[in-house]
Structures are given as C-alpha cells and as structure tokens.
C-alpha positions as CSV (number, residue, x, y, z in Angstrom):
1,X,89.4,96.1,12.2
2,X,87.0,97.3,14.6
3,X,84.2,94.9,15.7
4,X,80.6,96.1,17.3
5,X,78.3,93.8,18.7
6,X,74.9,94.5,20.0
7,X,75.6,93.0,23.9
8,X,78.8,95.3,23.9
9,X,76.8,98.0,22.3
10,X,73.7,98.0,24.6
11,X,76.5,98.1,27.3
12,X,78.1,101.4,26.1
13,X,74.6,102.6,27.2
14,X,73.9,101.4,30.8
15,X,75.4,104.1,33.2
16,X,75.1,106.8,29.9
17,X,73.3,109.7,30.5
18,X,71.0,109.7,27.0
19,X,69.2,106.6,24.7
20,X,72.3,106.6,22.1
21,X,75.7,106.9,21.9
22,X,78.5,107.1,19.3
23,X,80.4,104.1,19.0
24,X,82.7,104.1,15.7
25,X,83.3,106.8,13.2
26,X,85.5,106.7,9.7
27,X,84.9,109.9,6.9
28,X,81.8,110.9,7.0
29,X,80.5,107.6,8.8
30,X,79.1,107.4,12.5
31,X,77.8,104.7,13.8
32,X,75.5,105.0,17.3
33,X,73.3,102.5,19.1
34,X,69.6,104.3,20.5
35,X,67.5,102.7,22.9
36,X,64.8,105.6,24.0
37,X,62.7,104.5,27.0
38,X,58.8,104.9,26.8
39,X,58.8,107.7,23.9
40,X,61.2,109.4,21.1
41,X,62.1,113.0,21.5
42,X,64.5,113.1,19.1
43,X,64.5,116.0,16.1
44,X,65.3,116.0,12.4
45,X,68.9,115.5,11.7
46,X,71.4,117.4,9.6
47,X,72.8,114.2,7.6
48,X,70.6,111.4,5.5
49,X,70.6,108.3,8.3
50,X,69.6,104.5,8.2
51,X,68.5,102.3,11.0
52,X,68.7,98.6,11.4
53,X,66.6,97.5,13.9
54,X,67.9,95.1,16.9
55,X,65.3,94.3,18.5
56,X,61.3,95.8,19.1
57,X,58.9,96.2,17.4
58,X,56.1,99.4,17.0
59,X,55.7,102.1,14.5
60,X,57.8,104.3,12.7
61,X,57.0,107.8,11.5
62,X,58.8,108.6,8.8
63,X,57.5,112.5,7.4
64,X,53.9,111.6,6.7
65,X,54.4,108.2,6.9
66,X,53.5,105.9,9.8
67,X,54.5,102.3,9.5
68,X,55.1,99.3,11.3
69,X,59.0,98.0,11.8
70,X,60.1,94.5,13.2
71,X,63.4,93.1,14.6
72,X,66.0,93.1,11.3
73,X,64.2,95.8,9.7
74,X,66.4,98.8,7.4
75,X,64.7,102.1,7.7
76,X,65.8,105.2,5.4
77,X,65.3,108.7,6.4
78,X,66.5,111.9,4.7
79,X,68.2,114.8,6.0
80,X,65.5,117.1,7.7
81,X,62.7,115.0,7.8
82,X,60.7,115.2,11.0
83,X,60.8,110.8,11.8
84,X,60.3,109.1,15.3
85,X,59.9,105.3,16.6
86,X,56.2,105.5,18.6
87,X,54.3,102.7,20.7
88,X,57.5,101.0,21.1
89,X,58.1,97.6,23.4
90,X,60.6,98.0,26.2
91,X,62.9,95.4,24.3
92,X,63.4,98.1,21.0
93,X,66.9,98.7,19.9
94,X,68.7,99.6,17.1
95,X,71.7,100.9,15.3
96,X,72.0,104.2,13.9
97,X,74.0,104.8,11.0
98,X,74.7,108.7,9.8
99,X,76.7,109.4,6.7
100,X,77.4,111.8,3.9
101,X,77.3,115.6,3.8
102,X,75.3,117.9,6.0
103,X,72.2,118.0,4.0
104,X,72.2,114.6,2.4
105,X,72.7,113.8,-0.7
C-alpha cells in the first residue's frame, strides 16, 4: 500500500530544486505535489491531468477560462490546453494527478 500525506508531501519539496515533484507512479498514473512561489510558469502538458487543491486560494486559467478555486477544489484540464494558477496566496498547494495516454483521451 503506499500512503501520501500532504505534511510528508510538502516535505518532499523543501531542499528541491523546482515547485513539484513526483511522488508515486502505477500504469499510466503519476502523482506530484506543486507549490509554485509568487507566479506559474508552467506549459501545457502532453497527458489529460486533475488537481485537488490543498490549500490557497486564487484563480485558475483553464484555456479561455478564468475562475476562482478554493482549498478542496477538483480542477480538470485536457492534454494541450494552455492552464495556470494566477494571484495565488503564499499558503497554495496542491496535488497533481497525470494519467492516461499522451494526448488524452
């Protein structure tokens, strides 16, 4: 059984040289925690991805979407699609969940 917790999680990070890091893996399933600091520069990605946020709170651009996310918040974005967390608190977390084939589905 493998067990992740958000303490042992943000842990993982402290010392690491980028906001994320890959925790757990299994098939096409990998699992990574992402705490940017002050701004998001990450890119589209290759494979459809869902976040659950820890904690934070700010927007979330989504293609031409801009919305506002919350602690315990699922967000969905599609392989490709141009998405960033902006205006941010310091506190924002979350888990980063990748899966399927390159493309999506």
């Amino acid at each position: 059984m493998t067990k992740l917790t958000v303490n042992s999680a943000l842990a993982e990070l402290e010392g690491h040289d980028a906001p994320f890091k890959k925790l757990f893996s299994h098939g096409s399933l990998v699992v990574e925690i992402y705490k940017p600091v002050g701004v998001d520069l990450q890119t589209p990605h290759t494979r459809d991805e869902v976040y659950v946020v820890i904690s934070g709170s700010g927007s979330f651009m989504n293609g031409d979407s801009v919305e506002p996310f919350e602690p315990g918040e699922v967000l969905f974005v599609k392989a490709g699609v141009e998405h960033r967390f902006v205006d941010f608190t310091e506190d924002f977390a979350t888990w980063v969940f990748f899966y399927g084939p390159e493309g999506g589905e």
